[in-house]
C-alpha positions as YAML, in Angstrom:
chain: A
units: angstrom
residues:
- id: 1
  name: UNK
  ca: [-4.54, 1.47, 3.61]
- id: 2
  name: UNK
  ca: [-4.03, 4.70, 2.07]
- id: 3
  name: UNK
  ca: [-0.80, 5.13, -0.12]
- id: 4
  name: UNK
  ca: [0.88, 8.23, -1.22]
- id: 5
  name: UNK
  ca: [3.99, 8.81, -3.20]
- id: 6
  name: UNK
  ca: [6.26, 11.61, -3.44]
- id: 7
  name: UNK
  ca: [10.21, 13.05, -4.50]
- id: 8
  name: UNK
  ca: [11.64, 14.56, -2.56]
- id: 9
  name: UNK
  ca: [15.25, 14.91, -1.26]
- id: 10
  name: UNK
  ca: [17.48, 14.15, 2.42]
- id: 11
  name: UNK
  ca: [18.77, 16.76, 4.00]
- id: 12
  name: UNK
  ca: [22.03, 17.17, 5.75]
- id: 13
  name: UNK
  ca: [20.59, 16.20, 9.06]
- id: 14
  name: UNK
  ca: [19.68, 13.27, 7.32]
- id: 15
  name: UNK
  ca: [15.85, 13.56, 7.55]
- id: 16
  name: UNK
  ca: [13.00, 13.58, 4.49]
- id: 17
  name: UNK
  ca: [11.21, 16.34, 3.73]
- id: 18
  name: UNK
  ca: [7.23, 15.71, 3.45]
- id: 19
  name: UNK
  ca: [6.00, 18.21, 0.69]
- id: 20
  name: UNK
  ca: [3.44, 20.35, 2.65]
- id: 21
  name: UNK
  ca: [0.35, 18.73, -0.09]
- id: 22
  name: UNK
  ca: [0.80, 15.74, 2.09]
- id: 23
  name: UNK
  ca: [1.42, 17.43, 5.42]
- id: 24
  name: UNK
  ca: [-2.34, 17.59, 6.24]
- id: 25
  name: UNK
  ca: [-2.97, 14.59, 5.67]
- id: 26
  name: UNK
  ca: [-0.59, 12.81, 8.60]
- id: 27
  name: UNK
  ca: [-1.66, 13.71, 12.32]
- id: 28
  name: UNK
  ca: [0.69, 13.29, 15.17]
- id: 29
  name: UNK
  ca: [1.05, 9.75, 16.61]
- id: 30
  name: UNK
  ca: [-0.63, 7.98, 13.35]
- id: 31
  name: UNK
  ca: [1.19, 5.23, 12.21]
- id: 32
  name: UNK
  ca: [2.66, 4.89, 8.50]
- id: 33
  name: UNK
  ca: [4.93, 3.14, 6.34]
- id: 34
  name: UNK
  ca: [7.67, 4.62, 4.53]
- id: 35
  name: UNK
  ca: [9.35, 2.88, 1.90]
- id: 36
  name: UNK
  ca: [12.35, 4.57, 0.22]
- id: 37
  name: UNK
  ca: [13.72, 3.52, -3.47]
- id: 38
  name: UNK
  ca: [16.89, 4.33, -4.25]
- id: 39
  name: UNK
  ca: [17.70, 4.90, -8.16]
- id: 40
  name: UNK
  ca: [20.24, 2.46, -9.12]
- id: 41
  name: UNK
  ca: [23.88, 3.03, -10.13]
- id: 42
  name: UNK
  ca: [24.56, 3.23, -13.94]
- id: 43
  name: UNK
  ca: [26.32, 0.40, -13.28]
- id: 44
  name: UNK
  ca: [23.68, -1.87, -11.08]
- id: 45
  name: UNK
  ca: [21.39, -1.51, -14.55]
- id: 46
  name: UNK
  ca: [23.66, -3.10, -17.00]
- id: 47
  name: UNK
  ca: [23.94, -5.74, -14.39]
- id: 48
  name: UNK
  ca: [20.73, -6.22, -14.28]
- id: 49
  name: UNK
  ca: [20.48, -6.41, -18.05]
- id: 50
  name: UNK
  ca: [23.39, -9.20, -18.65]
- id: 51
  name: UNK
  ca: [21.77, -11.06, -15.57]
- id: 52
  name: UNK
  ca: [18.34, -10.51, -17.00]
- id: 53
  name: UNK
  ca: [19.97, -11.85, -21.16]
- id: 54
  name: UNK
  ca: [21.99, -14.50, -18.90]
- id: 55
  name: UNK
  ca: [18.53, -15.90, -17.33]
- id: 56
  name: UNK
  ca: [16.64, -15.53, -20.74]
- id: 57
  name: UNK
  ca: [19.35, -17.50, -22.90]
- id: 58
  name: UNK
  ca: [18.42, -20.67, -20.69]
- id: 59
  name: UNK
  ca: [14.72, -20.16, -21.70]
- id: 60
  name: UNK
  ca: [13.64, -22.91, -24.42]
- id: 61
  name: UNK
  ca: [10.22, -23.65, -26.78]
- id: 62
  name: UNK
  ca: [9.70, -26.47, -24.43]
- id: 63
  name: UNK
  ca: [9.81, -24.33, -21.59]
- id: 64
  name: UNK
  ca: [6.56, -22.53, -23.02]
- id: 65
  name: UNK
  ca: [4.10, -25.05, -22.00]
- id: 66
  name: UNK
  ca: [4.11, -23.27, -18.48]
- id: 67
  name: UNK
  ca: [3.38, -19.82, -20.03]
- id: 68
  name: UNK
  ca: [0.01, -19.96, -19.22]
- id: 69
  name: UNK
  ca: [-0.19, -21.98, -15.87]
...
């Protein structure tokens, strides 16, 4: 399968805008996959970071033997 990746923005009618580059390359009727990612919220990322130091800080020497499984 064929992947291509674009920005773009949603417009009022709440549709996405395919930049015309990648307009030739869909035909009517042909199936694809969209997948839309969503920047997160100032907030979500220092989440993230205290769950990522709060996941870490569990992490012990011992618990290197399964590095390299």
């Amino acid at each position: 399968m064929k992947a291509i990746e674009f920005q773009t923005k949603l417009h009022s009618s709440d549709t996405i805008e395919i930049p015309p580059s990648y307009q030739t390359e869909l035909k009517s009727n042909q199936e694809v996959r969209v997948i839309v990612l969503i920047a997160d919220a100032p907030d979500d990322e220092s989440w993230n970071k205290l769950a990522t130091k709060q996941f870490f800080s569990g992490y012990t020497d011992e618990d290197a033997v399964y590095d390299n499984l």
